[in-house]
C-alpha positions, 0 to 999 in steps of 0.5 A, a space after each residue: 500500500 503506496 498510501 501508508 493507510 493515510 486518506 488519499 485522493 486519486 485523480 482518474 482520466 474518466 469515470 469508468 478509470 475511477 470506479 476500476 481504481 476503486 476496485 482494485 483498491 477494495 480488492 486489496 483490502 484497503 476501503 476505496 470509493 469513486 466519486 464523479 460529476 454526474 453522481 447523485 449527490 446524495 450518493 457522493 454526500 454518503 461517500 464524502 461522511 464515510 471518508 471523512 469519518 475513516 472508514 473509506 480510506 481512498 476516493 477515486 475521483 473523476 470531474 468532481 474534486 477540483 480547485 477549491 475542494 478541501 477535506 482536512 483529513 486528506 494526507 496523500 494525493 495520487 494523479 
């Protein structure tokens, strides 16, 4: 785990790149959800909570976080 089990943020080229990163992420034992524009916003709000309080560790993001977007917890970033 390249992450050191830190909160990280991934930066992915499409959404489809996003939720296969996840995967493998989950696959590996280490929680991880995608997160993307077009998502429900009741949906990305759960995954959001879920990060913030330690139990997804990995947000694989596509078109969603940008310049601006600030979650504290946030240690390691991977583009």
């Amino acid at each position: 785990d390249q992450t050191g089990g830190r909160a990280t943020v991934c930066f992915t080229v499409s959404i489809k790149h996003a939720q296969h990163l996840a995967d493998e992420f989950n696959a590996r034992g280490i929680p991880a959800a995608a997160v993307w524009g077009a998502q429900e916003a009741s949906e990305q709000q759960k995954i959001f909570n879920d990060y913030r309080e330690g139990r997804i560790k990995v947000l694989t993001n596509a078109m969603l976080l940008i310049e601006g977007w600030d979650e504290p917890v946030t240690s390691c970033v991977l583009i």
